[in-house]
BALUMVEX-259348 format. One record per residue (C-alpha): residue number from 1; residue in one letter; z, x, y. Coordinates in nm, 2 decimals, padded with zeros to 4 digits. Layout:
BEGIN
+-----+------+--------+--------+--------+
| pos | code |     zz |     xx |     yy |
+-----+------+--------+--------+--------+
| NUM |    A |      Z |      X |      Y |
...
+-----+------+--------+--------+--------+
This chain:
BEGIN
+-----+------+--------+--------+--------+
| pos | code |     zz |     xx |     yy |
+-----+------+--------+--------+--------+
|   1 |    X | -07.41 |  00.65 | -06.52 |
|   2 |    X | -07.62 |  00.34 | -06.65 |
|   3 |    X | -07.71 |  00.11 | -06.41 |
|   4 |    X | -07.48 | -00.21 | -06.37 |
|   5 |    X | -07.20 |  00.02 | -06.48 |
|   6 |    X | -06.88 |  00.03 | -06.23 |
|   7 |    X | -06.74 |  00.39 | -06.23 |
|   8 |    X | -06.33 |  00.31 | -06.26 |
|   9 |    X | -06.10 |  00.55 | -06.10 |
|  10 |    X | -05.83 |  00.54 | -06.38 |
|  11 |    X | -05.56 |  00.69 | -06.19 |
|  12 |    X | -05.64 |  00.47 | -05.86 |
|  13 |    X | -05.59 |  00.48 | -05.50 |
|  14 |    X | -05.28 |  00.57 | -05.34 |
|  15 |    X | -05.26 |  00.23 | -05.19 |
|  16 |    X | -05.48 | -00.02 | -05.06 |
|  17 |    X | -05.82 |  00.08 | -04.87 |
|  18 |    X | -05.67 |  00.44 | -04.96 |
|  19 |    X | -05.82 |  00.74 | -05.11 |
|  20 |    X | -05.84 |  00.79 | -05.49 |
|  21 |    X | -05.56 |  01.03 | -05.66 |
|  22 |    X | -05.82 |  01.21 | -05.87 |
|  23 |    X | -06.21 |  01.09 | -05.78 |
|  24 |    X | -06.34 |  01.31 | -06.05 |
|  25 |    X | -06.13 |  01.07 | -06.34 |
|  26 |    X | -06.38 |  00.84 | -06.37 |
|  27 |    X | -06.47 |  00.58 | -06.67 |
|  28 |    X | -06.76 |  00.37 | -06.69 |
|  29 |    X | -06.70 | -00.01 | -06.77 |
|  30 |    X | -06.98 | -00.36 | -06.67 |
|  31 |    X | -06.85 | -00.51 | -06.40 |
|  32 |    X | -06.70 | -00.78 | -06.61 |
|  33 |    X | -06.46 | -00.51 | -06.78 |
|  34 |    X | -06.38 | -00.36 | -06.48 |
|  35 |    X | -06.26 | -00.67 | -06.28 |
|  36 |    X | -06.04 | -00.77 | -06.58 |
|  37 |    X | -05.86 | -00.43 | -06.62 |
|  38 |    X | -05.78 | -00.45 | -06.26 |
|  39 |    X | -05.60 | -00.82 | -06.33 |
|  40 |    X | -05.41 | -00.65 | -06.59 |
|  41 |    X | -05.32 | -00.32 | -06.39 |
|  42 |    X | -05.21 | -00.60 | -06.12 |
|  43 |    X | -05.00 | -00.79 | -06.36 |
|  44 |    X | -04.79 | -00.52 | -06.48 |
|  45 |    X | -04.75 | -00.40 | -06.15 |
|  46 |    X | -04.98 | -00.09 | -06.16 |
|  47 |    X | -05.25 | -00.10 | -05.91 |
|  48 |    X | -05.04 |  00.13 | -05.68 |
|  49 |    X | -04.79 |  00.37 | -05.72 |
|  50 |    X | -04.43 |  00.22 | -05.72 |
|  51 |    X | -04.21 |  00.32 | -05.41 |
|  52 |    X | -04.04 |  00.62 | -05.47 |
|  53 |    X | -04.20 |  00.66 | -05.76 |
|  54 |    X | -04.32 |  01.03 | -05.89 |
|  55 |    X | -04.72 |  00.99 | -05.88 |
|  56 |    X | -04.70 |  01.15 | -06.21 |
|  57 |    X | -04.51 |  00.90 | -06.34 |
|  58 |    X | -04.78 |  00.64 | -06.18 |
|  59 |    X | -05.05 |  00.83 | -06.31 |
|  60 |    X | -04.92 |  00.84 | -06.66 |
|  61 |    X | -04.85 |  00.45 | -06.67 |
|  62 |    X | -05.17 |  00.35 | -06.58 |
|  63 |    X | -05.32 |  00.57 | -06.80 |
|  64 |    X | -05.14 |  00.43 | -07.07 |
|  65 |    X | -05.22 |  00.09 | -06.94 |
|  66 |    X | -05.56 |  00.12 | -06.92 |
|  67 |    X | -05.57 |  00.29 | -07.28 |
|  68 |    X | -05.40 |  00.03 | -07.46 |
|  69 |    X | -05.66 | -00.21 | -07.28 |
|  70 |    X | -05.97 | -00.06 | -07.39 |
|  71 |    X | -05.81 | -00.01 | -07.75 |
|  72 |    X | -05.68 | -00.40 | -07.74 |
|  73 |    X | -06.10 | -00.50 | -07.64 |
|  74 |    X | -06.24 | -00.23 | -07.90 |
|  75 |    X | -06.38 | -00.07 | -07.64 |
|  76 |    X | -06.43 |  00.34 | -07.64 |
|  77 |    X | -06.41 |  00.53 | -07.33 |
|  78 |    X | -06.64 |  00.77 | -07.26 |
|  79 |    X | -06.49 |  01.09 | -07.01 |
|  80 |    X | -06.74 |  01.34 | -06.89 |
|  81 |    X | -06.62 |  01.74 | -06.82 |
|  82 |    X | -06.49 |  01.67 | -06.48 |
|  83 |    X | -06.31 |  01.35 | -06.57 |
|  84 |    X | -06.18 |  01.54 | -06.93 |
|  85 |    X | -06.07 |  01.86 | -06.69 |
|  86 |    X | -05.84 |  01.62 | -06.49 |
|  87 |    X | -05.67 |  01.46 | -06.80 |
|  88 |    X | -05.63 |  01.81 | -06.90 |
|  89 |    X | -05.46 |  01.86 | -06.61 |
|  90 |    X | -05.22 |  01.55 | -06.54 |
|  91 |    X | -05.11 |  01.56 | -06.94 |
|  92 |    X | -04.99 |  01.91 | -06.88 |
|  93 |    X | -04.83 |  01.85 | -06.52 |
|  94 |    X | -04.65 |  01.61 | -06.77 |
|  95 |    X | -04.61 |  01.86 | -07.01 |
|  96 |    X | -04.44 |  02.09 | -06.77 |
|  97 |    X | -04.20 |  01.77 | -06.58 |
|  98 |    X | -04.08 |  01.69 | -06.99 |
|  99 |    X | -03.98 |  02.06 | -06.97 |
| 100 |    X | -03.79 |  02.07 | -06.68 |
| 101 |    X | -03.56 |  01.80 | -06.77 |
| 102 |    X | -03.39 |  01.97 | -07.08 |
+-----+------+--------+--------+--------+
């Protein structure tokens, strides 16, 4: 990671002062970036997950959120192996939930 860069843990913390949900899904962003994505992830309610909300269903919003964010700023994120490998892996946990409901 370039210096100056903020590594941002897309899926987040659990709660506040909490652990991350996935450490390795990591995106680099300046600081400057990084403190306005987390306003917006704030405003829309998804810098924690909901209660009694599936984490999945956390996950997969602020994925989205911060998605449409980087798109809406032209910016391109950049995922390395492990951070790829856990997108991987949330989108088919999804994959599987989308199943399960037919």
């Amino acid at each position: 990671m370039t210096a100056g860069l903020h590594r941002h843990h897309v899926d987040g913390r659990l709660g506040p002062g909490l652990a991350y949900i996935d450490e390795d899904l990591v995106v680099s962003l300046s600081p400057a970036e990084h403190a306005r994505l987390h306003l917006v992830l704030e405003d829309l309610g998804a810098s924690w997950p909901r209660d009694s909300e599936p984490l999945i269903v956390h996950r997969a919003r602020r994925q989205a959120i911060t998605f449409g964010w980087a798109a809406d700023h032209g910016l391109a994120l950049t995922f390395d192996a492990m951070a790829a490998r856990s997108l991987q892996g949330l989108w088919l946990e999804v994959v599987d939930a989308l199943g399960e409901v037919r």
